[in-house]
C-alpha positions, -999 to 999 in steps of 0.1 A, spaced: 638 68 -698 622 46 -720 587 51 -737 555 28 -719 538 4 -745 501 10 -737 483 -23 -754 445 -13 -755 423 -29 -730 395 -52 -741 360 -45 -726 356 -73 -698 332 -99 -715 299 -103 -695 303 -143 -683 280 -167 -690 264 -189 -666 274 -223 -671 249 -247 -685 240 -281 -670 225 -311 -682 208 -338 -662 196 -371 -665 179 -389 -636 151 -408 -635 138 -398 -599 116 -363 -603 129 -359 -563 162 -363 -577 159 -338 -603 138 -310 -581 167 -312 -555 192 -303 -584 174 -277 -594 168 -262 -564 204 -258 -556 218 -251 -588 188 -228 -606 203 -197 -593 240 -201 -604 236 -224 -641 209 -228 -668 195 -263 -662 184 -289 -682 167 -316 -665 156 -347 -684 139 -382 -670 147 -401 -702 180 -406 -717 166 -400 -752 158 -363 -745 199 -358 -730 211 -372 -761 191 -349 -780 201 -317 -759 240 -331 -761 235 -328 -797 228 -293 -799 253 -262 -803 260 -251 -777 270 -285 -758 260 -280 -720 293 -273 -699 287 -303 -677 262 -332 -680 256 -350 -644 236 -382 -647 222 -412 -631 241 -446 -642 215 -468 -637 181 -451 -652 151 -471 -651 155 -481 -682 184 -499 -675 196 -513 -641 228 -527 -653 246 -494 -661 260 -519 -693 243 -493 -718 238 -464 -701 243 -436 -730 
């Protein structure tokens, strides 16, 4: 009978809750999002593309970033980032 290999067992990581970004120029918009998604991610909710670009930029990256194509400042979706 052969000998078992035991490998050790790493500790099960605690898991992080995701973090979102969102852009969307509607406050209604952005309430709604984080109404449903407050209690399972950290949230980020920004009216003005300026302020995503500037979380985007930071270490840690969000996980996911949902936005609106056509902000208010732009309607034509050309430039939207």
């Amino acid at each position: 009978m052969a000998a078992a290999l035991s490998e050790p067992v790493a500790a099960p990581r605690a898991r992080r809750a995701p973090h979102v970004a969102v852009l969307d120029s509607n406050p209604a918009i952005l309430d709604y999002i984080r109404r449903i998604l407050a209690d399972r991610c950290v949230l980020s909710l920004f009216s003005h593309p300026s302020e995503l670009i500037g979380c985007v930029g930071r270490h840690p990256a969000p996980d996911l970033v949902l936005m609106d194509w056509l902000t208010a400042e732009n309607n034509t979706g050309v430039h939207s980032l």
